[in-house]
CHARMM internal coordinates of N, CA and C (Angstrom, degrees):
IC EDIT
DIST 1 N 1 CA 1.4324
DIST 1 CA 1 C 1.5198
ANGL 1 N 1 CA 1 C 111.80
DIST 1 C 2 N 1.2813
ANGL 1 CA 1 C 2 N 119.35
DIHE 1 N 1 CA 1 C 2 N -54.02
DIST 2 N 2 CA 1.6625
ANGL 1 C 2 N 2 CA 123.79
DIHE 1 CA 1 C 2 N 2 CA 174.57
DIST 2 CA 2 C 1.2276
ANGL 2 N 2 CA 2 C 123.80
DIHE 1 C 2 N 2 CA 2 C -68.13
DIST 2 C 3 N 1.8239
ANGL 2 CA 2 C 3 N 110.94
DIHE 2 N 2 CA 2 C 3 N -17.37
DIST 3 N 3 CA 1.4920
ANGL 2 C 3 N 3 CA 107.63
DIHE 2 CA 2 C 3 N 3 CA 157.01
DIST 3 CA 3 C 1.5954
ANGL 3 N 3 CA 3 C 125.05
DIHE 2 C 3 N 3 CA 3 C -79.83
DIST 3 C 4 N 1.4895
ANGL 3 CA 3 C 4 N 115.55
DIHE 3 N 3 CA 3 C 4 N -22.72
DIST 4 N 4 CA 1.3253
ANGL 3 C 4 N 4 CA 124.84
DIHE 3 CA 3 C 4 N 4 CA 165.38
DIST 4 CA 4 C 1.8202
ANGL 4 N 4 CA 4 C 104.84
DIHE 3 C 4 N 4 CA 4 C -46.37
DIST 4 C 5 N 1.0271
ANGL 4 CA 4 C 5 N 110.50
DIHE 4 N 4 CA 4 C 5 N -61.85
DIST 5 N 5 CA 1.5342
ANGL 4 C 5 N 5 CA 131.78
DIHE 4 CA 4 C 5 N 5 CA -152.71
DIST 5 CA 5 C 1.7877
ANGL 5 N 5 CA 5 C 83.87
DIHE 4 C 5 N 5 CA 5 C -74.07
DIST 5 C 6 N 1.1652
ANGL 5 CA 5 C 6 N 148.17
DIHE 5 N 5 CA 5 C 6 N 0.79
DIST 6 N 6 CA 1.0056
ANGL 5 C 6 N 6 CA 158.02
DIHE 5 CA 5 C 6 N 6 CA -153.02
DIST 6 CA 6 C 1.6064
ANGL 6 N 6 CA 6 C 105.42
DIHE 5 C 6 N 6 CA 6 C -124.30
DIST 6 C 7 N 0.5745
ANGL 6 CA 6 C 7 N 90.19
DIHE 6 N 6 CA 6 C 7 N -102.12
DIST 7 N 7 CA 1.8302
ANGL 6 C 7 N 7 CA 106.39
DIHE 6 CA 6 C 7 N 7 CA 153.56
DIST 7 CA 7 C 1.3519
ANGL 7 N 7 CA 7 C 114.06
DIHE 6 C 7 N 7 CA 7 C -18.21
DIST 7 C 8 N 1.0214
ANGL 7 CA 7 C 8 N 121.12
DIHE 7 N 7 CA 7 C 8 N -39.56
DIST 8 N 8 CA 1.8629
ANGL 7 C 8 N 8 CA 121.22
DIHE 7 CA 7 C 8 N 8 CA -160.96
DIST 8 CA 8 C 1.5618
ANGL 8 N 8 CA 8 C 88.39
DIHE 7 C 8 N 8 CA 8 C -102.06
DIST 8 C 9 N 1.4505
ANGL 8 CA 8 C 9 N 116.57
DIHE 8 N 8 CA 8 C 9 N -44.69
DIST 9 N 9 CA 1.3667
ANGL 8 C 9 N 9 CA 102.61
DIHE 8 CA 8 C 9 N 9 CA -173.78
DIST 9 CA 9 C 1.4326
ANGL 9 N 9 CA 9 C 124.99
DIHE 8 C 9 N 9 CA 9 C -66.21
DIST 9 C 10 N 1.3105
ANGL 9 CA 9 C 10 N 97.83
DIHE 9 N 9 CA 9 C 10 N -30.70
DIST 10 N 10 CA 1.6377
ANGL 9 C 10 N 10 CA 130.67
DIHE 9 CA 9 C 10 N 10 CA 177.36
DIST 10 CA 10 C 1.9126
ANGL 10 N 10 CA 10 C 102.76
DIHE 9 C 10 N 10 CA 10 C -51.58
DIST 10 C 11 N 1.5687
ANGL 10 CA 10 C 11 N 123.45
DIHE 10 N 10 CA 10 C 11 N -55.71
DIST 11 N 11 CA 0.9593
ANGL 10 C 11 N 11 CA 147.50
DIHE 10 CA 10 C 11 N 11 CA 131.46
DIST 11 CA 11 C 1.2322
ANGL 11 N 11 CA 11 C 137.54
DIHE 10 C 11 N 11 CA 11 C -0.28
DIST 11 C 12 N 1.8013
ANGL 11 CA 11 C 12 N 126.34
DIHE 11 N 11 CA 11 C 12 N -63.40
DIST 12 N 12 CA 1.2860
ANGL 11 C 12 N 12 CA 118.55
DIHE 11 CA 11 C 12 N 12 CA 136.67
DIST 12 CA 12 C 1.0361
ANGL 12 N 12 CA 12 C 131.16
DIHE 11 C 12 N 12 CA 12 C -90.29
DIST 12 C 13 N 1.1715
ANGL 12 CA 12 C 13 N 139.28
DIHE 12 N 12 CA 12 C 13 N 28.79
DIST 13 N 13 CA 1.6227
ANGL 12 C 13 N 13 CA 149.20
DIHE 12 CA 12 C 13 N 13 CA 146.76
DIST 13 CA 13 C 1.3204
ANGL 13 N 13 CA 13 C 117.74
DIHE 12 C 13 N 13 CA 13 C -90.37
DIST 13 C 14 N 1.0596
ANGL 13 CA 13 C 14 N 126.26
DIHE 13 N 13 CA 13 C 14 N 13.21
DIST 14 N 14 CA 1.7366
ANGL 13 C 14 N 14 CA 138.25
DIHE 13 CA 13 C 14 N 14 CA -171.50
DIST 14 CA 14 C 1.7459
ANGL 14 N 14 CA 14 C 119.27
DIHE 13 C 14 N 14 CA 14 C 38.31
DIST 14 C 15 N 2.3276
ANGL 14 CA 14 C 15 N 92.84
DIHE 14 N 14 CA 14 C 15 N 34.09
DIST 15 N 15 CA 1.6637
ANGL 14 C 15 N 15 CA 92.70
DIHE 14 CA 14 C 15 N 15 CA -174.10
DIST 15 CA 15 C 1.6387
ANGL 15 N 15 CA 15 C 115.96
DIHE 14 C 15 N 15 CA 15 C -98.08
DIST 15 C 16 N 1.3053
ANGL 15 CA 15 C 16 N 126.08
DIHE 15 N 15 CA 15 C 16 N 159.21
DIST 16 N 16 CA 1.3862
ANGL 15 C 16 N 16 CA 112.39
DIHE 15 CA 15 C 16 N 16 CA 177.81
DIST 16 CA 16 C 1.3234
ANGL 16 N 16 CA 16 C 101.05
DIHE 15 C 16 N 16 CA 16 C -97.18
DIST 16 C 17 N 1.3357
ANGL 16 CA 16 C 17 N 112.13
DIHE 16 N 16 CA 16 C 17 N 132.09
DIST 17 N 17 CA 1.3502
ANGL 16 C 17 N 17 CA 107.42
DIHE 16 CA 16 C 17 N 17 CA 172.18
DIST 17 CA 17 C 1.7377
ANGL 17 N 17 CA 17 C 120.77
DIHE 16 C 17 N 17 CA 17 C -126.20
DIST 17 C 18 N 1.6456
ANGL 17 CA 17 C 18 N 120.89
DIHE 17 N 17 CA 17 C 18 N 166.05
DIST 18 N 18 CA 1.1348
ANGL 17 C 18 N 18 CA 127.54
DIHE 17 CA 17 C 18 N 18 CA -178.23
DIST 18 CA 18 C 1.3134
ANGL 18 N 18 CA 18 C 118.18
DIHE 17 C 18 N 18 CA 18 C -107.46
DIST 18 C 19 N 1.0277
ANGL 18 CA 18 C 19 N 136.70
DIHE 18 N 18 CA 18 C 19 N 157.52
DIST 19 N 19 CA 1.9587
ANGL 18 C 19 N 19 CA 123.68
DIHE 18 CA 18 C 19 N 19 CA 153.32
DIST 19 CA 19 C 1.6865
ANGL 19 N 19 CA 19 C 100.90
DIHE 18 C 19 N 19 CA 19 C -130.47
DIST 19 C 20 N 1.3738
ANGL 19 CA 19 C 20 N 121.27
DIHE 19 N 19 CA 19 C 20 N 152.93
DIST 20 N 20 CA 1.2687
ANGL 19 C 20 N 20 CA 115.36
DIHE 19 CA 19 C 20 N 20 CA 178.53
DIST 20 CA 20 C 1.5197
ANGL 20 N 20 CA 20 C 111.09
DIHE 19 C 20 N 20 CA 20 C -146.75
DIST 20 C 21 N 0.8459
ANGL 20 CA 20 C 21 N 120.39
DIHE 20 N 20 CA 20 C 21 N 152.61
DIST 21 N 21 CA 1.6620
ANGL 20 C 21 N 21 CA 115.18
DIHE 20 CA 20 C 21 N 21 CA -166.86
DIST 21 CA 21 C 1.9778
ANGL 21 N 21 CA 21 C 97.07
DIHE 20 C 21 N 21 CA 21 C -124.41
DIST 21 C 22 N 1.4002
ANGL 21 CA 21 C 22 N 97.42
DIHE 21 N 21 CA 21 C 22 N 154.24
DIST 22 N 22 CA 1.3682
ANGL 21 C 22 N 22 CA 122.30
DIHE 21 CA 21 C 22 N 22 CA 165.11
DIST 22 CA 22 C 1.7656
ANGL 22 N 22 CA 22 C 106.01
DIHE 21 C 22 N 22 CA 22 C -107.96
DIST 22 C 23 N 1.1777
ANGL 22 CA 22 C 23 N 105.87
DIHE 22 N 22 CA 22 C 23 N 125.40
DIST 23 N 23 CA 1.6202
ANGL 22 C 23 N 23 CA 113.59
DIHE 22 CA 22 C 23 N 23 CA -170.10
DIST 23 CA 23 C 1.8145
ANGL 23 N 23 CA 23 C 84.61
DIHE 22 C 23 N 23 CA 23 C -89.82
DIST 23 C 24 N 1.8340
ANGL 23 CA 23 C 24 N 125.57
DIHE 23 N 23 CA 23 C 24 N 110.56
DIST 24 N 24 CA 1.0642
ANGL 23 C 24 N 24 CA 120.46
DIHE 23 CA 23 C 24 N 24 CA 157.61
DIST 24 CA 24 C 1.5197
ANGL 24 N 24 CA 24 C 142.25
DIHE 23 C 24 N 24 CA 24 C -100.40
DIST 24 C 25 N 1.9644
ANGL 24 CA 24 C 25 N 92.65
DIHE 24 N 24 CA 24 C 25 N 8.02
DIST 25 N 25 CA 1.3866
ANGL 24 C 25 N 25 CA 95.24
DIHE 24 CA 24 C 25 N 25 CA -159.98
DIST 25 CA 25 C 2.0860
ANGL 25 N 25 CA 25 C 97.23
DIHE 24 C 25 N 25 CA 25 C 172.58
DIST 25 C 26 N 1.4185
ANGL 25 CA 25 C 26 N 89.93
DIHE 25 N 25 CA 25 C 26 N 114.63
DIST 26 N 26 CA 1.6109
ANGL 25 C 26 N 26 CA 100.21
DIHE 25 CA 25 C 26 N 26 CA -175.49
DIST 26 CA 26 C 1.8407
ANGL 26 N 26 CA 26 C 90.87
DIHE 25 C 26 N 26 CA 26 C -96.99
DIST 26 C 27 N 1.3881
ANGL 26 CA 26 C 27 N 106.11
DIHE 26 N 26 CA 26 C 27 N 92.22
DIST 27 N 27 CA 1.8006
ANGL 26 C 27 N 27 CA 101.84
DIHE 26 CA 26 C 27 N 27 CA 178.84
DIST 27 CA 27 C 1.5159
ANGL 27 N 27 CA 27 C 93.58
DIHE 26 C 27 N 27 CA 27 C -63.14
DIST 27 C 28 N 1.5266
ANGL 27 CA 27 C 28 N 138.88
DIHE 27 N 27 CA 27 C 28 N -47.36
DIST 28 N 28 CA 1.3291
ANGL 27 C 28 N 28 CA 126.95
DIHE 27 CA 27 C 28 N 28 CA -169.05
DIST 28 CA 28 C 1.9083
ANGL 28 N 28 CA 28 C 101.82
DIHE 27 C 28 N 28 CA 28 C -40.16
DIST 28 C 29 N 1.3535
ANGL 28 CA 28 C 29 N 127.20
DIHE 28 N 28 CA 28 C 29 N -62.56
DIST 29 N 29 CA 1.2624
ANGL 28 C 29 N 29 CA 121.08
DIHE 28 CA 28 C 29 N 29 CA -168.04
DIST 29 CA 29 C 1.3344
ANGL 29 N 29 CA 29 C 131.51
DIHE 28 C 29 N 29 CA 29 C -71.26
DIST 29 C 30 N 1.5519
ANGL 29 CA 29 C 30 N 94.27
DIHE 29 N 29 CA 29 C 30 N -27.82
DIST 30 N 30 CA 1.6479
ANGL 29 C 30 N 30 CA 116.11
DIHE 29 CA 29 C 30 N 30 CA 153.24
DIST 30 CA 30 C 1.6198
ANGL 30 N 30 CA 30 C 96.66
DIHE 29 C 30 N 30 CA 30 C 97.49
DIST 30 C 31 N 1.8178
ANGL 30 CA 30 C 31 N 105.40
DIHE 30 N 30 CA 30 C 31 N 36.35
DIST 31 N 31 CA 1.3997
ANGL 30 C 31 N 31 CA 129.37
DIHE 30 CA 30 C 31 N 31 CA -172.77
DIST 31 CA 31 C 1.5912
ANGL 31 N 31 CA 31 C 107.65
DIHE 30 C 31 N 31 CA 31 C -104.74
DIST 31 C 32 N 1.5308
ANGL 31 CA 31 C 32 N 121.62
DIHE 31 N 31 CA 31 C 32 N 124.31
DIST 32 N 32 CA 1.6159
ANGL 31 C 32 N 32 CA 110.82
DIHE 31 CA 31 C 32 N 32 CA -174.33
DIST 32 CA 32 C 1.7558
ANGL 32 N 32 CA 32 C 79.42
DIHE 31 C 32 N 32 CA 32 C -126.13
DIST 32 C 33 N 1.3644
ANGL 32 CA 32 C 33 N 89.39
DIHE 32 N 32 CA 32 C 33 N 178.23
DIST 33 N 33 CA 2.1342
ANGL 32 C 33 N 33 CA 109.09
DIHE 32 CA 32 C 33 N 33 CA -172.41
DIST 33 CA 33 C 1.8147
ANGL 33 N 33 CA 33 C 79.38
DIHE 32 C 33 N 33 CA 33 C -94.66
DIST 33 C 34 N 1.1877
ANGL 33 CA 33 C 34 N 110.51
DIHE 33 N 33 CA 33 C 34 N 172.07
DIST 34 N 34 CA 1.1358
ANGL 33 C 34 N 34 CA 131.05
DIHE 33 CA 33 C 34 N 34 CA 151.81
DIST 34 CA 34 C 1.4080
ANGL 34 N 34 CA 34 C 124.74
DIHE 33 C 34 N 34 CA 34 C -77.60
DIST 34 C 35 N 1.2952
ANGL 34 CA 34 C 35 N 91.58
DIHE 34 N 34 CA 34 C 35 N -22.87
DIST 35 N 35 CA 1.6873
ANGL 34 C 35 N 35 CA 87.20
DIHE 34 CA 34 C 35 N 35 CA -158.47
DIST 35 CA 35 C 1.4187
ANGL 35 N 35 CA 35 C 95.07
DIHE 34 C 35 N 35 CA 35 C -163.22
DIST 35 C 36 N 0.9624
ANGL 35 CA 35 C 36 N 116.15
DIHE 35 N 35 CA 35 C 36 N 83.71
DIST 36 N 36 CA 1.8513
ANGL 35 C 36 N 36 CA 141.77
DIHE 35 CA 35 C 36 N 36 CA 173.59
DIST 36 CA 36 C 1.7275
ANGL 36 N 36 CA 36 C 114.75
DIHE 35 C 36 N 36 CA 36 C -68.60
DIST 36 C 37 N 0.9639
ANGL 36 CA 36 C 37 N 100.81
DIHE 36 N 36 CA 36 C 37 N 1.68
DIST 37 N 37 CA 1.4521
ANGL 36 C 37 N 37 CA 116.62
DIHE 36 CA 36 C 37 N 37 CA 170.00
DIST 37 CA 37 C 1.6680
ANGL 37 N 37 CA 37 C 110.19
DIHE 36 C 37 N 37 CA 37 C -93.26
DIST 37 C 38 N 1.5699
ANGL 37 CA 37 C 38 N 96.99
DIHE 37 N 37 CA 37 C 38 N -63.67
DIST 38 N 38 CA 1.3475
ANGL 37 C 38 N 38 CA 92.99
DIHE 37 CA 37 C 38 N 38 CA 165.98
DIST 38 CA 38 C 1.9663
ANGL 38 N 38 CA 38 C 146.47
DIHE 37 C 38 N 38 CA 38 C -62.86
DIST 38 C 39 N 1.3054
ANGL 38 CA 38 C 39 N 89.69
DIHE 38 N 38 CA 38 C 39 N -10.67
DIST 39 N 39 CA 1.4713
ANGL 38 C 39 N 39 CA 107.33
DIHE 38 CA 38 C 39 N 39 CA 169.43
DIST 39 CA 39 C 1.6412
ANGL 39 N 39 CA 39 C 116.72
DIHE 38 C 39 N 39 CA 39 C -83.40
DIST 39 C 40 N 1.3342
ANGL 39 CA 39 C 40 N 103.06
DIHE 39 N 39 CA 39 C 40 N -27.18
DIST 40 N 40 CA 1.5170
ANGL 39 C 40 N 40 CA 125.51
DIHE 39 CA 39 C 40 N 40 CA 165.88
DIST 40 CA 40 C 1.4527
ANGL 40 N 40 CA 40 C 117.72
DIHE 39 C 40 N 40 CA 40 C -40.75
DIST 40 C 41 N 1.5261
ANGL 40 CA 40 C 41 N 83.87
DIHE 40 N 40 CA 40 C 41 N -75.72
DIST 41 N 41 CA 1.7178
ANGL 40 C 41 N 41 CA 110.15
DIHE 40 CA 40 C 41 N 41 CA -176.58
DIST 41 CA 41 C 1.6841
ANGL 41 N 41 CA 41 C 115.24
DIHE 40 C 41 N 41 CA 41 C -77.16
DIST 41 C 42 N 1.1971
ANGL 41 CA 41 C 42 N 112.65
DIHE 41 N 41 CA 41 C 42 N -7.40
DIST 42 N 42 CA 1.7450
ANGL 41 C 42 N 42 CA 112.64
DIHE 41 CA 41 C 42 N 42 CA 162.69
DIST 42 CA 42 C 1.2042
ANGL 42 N 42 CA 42 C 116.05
DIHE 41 C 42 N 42 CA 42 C -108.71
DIST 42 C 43 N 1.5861
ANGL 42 CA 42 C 43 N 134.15
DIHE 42 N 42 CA 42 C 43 N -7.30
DIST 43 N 43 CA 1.5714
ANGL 42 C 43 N 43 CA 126.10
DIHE 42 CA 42 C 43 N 43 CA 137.78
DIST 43 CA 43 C 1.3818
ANGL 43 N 43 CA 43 C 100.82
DIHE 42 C 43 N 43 CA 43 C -61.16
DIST 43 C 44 N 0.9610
ANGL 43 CA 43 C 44 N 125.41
DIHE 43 N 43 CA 43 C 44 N -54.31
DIST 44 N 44 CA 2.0818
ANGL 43 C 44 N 44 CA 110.58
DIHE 43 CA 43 C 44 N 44 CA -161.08
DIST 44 CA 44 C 1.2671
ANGL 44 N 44 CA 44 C 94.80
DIHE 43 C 44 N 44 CA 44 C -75.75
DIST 44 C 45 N 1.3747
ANGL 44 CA 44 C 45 N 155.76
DIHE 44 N 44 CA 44 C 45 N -21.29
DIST 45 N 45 CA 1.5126
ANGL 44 C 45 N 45 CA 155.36
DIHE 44 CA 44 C 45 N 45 CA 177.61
DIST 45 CA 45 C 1.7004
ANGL 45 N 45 CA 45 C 100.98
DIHE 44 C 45 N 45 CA 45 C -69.59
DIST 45 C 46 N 1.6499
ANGL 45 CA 45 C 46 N 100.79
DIHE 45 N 45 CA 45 C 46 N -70.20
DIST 46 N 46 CA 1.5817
ANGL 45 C 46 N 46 CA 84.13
DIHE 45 CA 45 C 46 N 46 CA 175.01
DIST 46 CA 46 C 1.6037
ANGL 46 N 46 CA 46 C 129.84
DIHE 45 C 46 N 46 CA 46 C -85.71
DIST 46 C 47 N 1.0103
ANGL 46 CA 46 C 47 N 119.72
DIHE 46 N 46 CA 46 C 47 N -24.69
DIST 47 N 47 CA 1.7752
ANGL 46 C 47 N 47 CA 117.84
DIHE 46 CA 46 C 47 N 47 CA 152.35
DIST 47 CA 47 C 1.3647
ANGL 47 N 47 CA 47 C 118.55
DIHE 46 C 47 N 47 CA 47 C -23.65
DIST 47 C 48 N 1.3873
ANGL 47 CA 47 C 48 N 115.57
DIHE 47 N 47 CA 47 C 48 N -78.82
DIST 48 N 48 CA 1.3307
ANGL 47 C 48 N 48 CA 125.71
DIHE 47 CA 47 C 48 N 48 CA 175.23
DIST 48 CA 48 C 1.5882
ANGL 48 N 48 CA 48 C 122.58
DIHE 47 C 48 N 48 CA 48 C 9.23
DIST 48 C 49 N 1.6032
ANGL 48 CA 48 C 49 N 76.82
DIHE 48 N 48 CA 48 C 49 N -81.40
DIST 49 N 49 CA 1.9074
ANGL 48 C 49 N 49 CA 97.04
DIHE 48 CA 48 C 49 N 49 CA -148.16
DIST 49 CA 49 C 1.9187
ANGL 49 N 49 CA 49 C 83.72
DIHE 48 C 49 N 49 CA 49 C -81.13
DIST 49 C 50 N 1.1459
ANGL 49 CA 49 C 50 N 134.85
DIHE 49 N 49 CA 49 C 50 N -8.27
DIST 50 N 50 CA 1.0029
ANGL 49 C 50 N 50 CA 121.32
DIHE 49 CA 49 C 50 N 50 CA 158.09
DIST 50 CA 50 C 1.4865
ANGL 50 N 50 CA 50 C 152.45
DIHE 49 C 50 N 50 CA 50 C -78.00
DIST 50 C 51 N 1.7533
ANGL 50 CA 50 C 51 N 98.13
DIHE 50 N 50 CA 50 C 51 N -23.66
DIST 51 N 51 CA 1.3151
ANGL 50 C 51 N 51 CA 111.73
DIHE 50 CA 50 C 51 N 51 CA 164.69
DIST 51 CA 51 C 1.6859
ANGL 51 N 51 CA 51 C 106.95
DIHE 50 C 51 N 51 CA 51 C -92.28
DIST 51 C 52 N 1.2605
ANGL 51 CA 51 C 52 N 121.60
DIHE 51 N 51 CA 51 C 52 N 6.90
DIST 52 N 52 CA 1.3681
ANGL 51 C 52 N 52 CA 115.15
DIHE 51 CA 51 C 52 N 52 CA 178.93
DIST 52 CA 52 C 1.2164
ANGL 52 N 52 CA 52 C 111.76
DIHE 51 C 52 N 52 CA 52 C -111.52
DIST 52 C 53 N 1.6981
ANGL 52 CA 52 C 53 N 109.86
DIHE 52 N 52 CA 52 C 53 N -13.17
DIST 53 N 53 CA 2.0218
ANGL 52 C 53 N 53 CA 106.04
DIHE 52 CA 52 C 53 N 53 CA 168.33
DIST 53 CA 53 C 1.2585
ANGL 53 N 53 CA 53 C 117.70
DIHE 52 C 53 N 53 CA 53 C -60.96
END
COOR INIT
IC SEED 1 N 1 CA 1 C
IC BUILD
């Protein structure tokens, strides 16, 4: 929903935009991260330098 609202705004402002998710937790398997901080900060570590090449 907040990437819609993202997107559309992005849209009439003539901006390109991204959304990206950190996977913290498969409730189907009943699997959580330890450390949801760190999954955080190693999408935005490796993201980065990739949407900025």
């Amino acid at each position: 929903m907040e990437t819609s609202g993202i997107y559309g705004l992005g849209r009439v402002f003539g901006h390109r935009c991204l959304s990206l998710s950190a996977i913290v937790a498969n409730r189907v398997r009943g699997e959580f991260s330890a450390d949801g901080n760190a999954a955080v900060e190693k999408l935005i570590t490796t993201a980065l330098p990739i949407i900025a090449a």
